[in-house]
N, C-alpha and C positions, 0 to 999 in steps of 0.2 A: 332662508336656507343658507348656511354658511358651507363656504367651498371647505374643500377638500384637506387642503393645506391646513387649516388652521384647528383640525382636529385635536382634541386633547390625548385621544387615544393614538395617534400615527406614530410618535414616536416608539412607545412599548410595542405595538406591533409592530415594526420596521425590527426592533430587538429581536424580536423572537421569531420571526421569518428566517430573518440574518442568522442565527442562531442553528436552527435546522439545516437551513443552505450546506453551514459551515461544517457541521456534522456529516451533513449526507456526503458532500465531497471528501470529508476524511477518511469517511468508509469507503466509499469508490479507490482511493489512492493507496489506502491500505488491502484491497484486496489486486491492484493494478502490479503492487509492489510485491505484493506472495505470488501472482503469476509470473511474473518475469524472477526473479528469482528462483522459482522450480523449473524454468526451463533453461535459464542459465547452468544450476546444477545437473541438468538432464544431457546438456551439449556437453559439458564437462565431462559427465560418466563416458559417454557417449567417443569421445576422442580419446578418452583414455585407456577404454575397451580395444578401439582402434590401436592403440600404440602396442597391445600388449601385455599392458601392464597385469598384477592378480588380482585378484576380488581385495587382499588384505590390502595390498598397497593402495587401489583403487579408495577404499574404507577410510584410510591413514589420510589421505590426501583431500578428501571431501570435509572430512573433519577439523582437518587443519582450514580449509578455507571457509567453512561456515561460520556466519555470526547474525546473531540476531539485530534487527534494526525495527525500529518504532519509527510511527510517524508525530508520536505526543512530543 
């Protein structure tokens, strides 16, 4: 019986384990990233409703600060 290590197949599977890992964390951090981000913009609307401001302004200002970000 030969140990473990010296497997021909360890290597590609260690690939493709690694692989999925890498994946699933991308999606966790990309979904980590759209919830702080909606509540960021949510605290924003939010103090700005406090200030006063109008629905248009409020609109103009949210726009102005949006941008889209990737984790790719």
């Amino acid at each position: 019986m030969s140990p473990v290590y010296f497997n021909p197949y360890l290597i590609p599977i260690i690939l493709v384990i690694g692989t999925f890992l890498w994946l699933i964390a991308s999606a966790i951090l990309a979904g980590v990233q759209r919830i702080v981000k909606h509540r960021d913009e949510c605290v924003l609307k939010r103090m700005l409703i406090d200030r006063g401001l109008s629905v248009a302004e409020i609109e103009r200002v949210v726009h102005a600060t949006s941008f889209e970000t990737t984790l790719w």
